[in-house]
N, C-alpha and C positions, 0 to 999 in steps of 0.2 A: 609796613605792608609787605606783607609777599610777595616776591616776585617771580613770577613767567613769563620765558619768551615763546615768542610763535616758534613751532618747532619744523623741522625737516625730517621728516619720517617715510620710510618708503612701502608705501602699501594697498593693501586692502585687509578682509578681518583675518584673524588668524583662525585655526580650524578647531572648532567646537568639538573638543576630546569626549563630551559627554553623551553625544549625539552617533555614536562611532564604535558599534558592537567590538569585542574582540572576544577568539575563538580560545586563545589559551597564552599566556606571557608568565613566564615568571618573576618573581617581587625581583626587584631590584634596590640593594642596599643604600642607605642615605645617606648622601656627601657630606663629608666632614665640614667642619665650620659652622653648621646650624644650629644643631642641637646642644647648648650646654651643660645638659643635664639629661645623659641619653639615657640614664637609668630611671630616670624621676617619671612615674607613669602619671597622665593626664590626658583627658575628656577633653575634645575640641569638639564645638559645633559647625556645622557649613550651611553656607546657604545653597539652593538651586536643586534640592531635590526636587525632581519631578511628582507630579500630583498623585492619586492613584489609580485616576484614570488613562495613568500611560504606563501601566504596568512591566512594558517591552524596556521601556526609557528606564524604569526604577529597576529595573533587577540588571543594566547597563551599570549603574550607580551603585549598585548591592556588593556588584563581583569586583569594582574598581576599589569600592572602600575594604573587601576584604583584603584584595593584595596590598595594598596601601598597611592595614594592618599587620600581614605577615612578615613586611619590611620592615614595620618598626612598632614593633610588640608592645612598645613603652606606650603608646596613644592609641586611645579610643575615638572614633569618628562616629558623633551625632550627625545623619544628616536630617536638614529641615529645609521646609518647602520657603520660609522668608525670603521674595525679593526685594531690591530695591524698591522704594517711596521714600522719595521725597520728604512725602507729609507723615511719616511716622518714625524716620530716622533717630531726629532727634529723641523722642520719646523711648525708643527702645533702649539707646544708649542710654539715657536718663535711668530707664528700668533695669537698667542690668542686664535684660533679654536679648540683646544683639548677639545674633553668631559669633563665635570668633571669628570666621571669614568671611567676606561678603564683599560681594562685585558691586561696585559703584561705578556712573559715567563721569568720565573725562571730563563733564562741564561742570562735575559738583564735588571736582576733590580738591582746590580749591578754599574752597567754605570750612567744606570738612578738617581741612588743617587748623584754616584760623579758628576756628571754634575748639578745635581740643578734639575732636569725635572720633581719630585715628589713629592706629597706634604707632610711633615711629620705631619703623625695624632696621636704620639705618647699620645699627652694630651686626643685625644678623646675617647682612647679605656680602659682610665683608670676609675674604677669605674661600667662599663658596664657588665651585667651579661652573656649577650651573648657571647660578647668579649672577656672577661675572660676566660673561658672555652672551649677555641679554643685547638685544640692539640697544644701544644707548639712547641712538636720537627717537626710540619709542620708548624706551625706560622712565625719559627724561620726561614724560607727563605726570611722574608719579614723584618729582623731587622738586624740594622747594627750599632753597639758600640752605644748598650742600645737604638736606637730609631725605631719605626717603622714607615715604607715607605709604607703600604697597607695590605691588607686583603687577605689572600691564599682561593682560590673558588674551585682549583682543585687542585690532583696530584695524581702522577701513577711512578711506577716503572716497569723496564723491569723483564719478569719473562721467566720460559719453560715453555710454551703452549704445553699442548700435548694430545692425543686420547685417552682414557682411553678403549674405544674396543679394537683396533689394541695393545693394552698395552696385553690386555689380551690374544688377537689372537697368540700373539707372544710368551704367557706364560710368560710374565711379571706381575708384583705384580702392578697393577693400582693403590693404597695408598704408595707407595715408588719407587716414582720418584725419578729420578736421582741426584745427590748434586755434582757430580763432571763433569768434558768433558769427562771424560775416560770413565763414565758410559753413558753418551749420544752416544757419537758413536758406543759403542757396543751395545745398545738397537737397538738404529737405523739400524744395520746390521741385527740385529734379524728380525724387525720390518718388513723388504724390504724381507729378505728372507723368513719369515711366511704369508706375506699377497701378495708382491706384490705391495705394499705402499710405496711412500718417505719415507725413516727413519728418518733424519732429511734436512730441508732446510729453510733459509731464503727470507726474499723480499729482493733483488739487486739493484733497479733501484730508480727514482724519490727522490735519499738520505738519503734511508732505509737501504741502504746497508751501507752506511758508517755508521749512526746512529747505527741503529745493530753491527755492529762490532767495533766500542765505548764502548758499553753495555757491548758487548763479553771481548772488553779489557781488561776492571775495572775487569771481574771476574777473567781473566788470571794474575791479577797481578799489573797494569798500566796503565795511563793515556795517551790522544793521545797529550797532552797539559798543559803544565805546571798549578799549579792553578790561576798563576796572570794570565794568557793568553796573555803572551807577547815570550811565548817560543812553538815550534811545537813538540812534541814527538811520531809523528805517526812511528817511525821506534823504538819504543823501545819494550821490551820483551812482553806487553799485544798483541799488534795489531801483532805480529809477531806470538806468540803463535795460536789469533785466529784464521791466518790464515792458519799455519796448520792444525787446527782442521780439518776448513773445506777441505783443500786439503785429510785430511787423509780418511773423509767421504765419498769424491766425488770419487778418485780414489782409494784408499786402501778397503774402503768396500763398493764401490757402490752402497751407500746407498742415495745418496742425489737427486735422479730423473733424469729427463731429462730437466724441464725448468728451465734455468738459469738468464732470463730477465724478473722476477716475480716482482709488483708493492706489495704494502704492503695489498691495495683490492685484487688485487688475489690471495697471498696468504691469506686471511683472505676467500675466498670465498673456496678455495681446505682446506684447515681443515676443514670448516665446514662441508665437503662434504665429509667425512674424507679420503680424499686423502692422507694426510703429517700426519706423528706419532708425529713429535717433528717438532717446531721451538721454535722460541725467538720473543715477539711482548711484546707490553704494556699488562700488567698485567690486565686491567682494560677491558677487551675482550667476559666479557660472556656478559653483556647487546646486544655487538653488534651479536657474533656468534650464540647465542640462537633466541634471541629477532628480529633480522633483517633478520641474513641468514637461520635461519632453522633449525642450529644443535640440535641436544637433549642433554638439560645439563647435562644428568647422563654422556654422553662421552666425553665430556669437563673436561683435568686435567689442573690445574695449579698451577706452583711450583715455588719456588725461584730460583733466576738466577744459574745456575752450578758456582762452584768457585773451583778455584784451590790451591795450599796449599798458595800460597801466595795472595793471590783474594781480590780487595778492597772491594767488594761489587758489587752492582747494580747500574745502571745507571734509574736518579731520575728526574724529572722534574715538570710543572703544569703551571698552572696559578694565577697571583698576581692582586687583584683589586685595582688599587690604584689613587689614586685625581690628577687632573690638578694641578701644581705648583700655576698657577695663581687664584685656585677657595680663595674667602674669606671666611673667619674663619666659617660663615653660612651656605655658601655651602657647603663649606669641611663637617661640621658638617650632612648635609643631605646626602652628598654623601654617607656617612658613615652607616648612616641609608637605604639607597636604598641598599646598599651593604649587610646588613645583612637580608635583606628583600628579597633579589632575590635569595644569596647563601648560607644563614644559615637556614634559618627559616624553611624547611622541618626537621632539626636536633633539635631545639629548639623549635617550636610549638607544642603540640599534635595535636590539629585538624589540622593543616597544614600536619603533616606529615601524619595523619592516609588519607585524602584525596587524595595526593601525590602517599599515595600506592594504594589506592581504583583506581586511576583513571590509574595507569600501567597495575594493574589485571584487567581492563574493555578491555584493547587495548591488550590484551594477551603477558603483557609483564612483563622480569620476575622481581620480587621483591625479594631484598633481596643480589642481588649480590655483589659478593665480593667488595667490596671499602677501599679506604683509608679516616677516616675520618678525616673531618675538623675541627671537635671539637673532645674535651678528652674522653678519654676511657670512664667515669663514663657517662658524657652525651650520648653514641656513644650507649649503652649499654641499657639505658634509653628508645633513638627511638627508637632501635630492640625490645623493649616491648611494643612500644607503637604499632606497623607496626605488632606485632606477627602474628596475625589472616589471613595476606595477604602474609605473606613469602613464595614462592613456590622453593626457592633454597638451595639445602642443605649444611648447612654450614659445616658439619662435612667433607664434600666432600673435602673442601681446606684447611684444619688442616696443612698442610704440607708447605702449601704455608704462612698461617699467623704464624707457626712457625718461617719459617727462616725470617721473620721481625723483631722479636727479637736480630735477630743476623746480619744483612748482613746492611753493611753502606749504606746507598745511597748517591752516588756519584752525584753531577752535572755534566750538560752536558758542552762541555769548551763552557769558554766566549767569545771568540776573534774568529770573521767569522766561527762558526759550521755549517753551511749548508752549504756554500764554502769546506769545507774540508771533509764535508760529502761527496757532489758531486764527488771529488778523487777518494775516500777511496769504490765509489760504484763503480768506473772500477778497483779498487785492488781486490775487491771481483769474480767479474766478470770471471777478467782474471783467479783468482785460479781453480774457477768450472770452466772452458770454455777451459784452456791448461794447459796440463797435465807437470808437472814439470816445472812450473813457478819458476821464481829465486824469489823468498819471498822477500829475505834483498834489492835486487835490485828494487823489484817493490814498498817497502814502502822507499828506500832513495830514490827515486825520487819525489814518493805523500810527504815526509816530506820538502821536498827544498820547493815544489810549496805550502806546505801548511803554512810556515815560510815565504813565500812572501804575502801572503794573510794574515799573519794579521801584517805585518809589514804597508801594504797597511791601515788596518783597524783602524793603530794604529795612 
């Protein structure tokens, strides 16, 4: 069998290169070591073009594949709108059809190994300066008994999202945010009673709720799922404890609101709006909460997940870019190179990255927020010199939050039917806020039968 361990990785998502106009860059020549055949020309396909109804987004994607192309004249770039499914993975690779490149989650590469469906680019990444210099302890999602199955382009960990006004309204200390549950729900009383504000509350619905109180788990203690993901553990001490919490918030200190059937947009639209003091979201939230919805980042806190004294950590996830099984050794080789071209190269170029930030600070958007990067400290540290001039976000602000990276494991999300069990785990949630002395042990040994039937199914 395969083996992974729980990894230590320091972050939130990395920054979405495709989503990120730029005004003018020049190609930039491909680091040796990748291409063994830099004369041999070949047709790569990619996944993640945008639809056509984001015309602004595709002609982003038009002018990146041209310079991509100018750089290395040997390769042509199909792009295709294919994303990730699950339920059709398999079949594509079966058809031949699979892109040569294409973003998979961190819960499903894994499978993807033991099955064959990946292409191992272990030999290509050796040698490579880029590649080398990838964060390890995020790399290492993508390697399995010494080899690796693809390139990491994102990841992000769950963290407290919280209001650093209503922090203060409340007479709370805005730079020491909470590190346990016991301290979240008593701020959250404070919070509700000094402003008038959610103290704390989660999204419940569309398998945020489950998702969330997974997260919630790993700090209380537990997993909802064995690590091989062939066993359910939704009825053991983590999911049990979360759910108290929240019971204890909603009814004990009345502090978790009124709406209960909140999607993860709306609650991401009510913090911005600073409705809610604390929840729990992906850590990687101030591009979207400043930058999209309007908040002001001086009242955006964010902090490591709360953990309790036995707490695994954080719940950890992202994206892996990895080769068709069936591309040959050239293409793989170019795939390889598009890959570092689309998702590293703002971290590894200087004029790529100084433009990258030039062109966020044109669209008033912010620069500098907090991430998990994808390459090593020493590189990571590097771009923040290179981007100095355009940083509008203050980093000292999330000390507290890059602290507990240091320390807090990140956890994967389980292997075996996660959104399936998610789905449950958001009417366990529900029912806590929703009736008041729900039987807990009864309402997760029923979600753990139906969730041990779904991946027996899966298995």
């Amino acid at each position: 069998m395969l083996q992974q361990t729980k990894r230590l990785f320091a972050g939130v998502a990395a920054v979405g290169l495709a989503a990120v106009a730029l005004t003018a860059c020049s190609p930039a020549s491909s680091d040796a070591g990748s291409t063994p055949a830099a004369d041999e020309k070949v047709t790569i396909s990619v996944s993640g073009y945008p639809g056509s109804d984001k015309p602004d987004s595709r002609k982003i994607w038009d002018d990146r594949i041209a310079l991509f192309e100018e750089a290395n004249p040997n390769i042509t770039v199909e792009p295709t709108e294919t994303k990730w499914d699950p339920t059709t993975f398999s079949a594509l690779v079966a058809g031949g059809t699979l892109p040569t490149v294409i973003g998979v989650p961190f819960t499903n590469i894994r499978q993807l190994v033991s099955n064959g469906q990946v292409y191992d680019i272990t030999d290509l990444i050796k040698g490579d300066d880029v590649l080398e210099s990838l964060n390890p302890d995020v790399q290492s999602q993508a390697v399995f008994d010494d080899k690796t199955y693809g390139i990491v382009s994102a990841a992000y960990t769950l963290g407290l999202i919280y209001n650093r006004a209503l922090y203060e309204q409340a007479g709370l200390d805005p730079d020491a945010a909470p590190t346990t549950w016991d301290e979240v729900a008593e701020n959250a009383q404070k919070i509700t009673e000094a402003t008038g504000q959610t103290g704390f509350s989660i999204a419940t619905t569309q398998n945020s709720g489950g998702w969330l109180l997974t997260g919630m788990s790993y700090g209380f203690g537990s997993l909802i799922q064995n690590e091989d993901g062939d066993k359910a553990e939704v009825d053991s001490k983590g999911p049990t404890s979360a759910l108290e919490f929240l019971d204890e918030v909603r009814w004990d200190k009345n502090a978790a609101g009124s709406n209960f059937l909140m999607t993860q947009d709306d609650m991401r639209t009510a913090v911005a709006a600073g409705q809610i003091g604390q929840t729990v979201l992906g850590a990687d939230v101030y591009n979207d909460l400043v930058g999209n919805r309007g908040m002001n980042g001086a009242d955006l806190g964010i902090a490591g997940l709360p953990q309790a004294s036995k707490g695994l950590g954080t719940l950890g996830g992202g994206t892996i870019q990895v080769v068709s099984p069936k591309a040959t050794a050239a293409e793989a080789a170019a795939a390889v190179e598009w890959i570092k071209f689309m998702f590293l190269r703002a971290f590894t170029d200087k004029d790529f990255a100084i433009e990258t930030a030039k062109a966020r600070a044109a669209e008033n958007q912010p620069v500098g927020a907090p991430l998990v990067p994808v390459v090593d400290e020493d590189q990571y540290q590097t771009y923040l010199g290179w981007i100095a001039d355009y940083v509008d976000v203050d980093q000292e602000q999330f000390t507290q939050y890059f602290d507990s990276l240091k320390e807090l494991a990140i956890v994967p999300e389980p292997l075996t039917a996660a959104q399936e069990t998610y789905a449950l785990l958001d009417a366990a949630v529900q029912k806590v806020l929703t009736e008041q002395g729900t039987d807990i042990a009864a309402t997760l040994d029923e979600a753990n039968t139906q969730s041990q039937a779904l991946i027996d199914q899966a298995q």
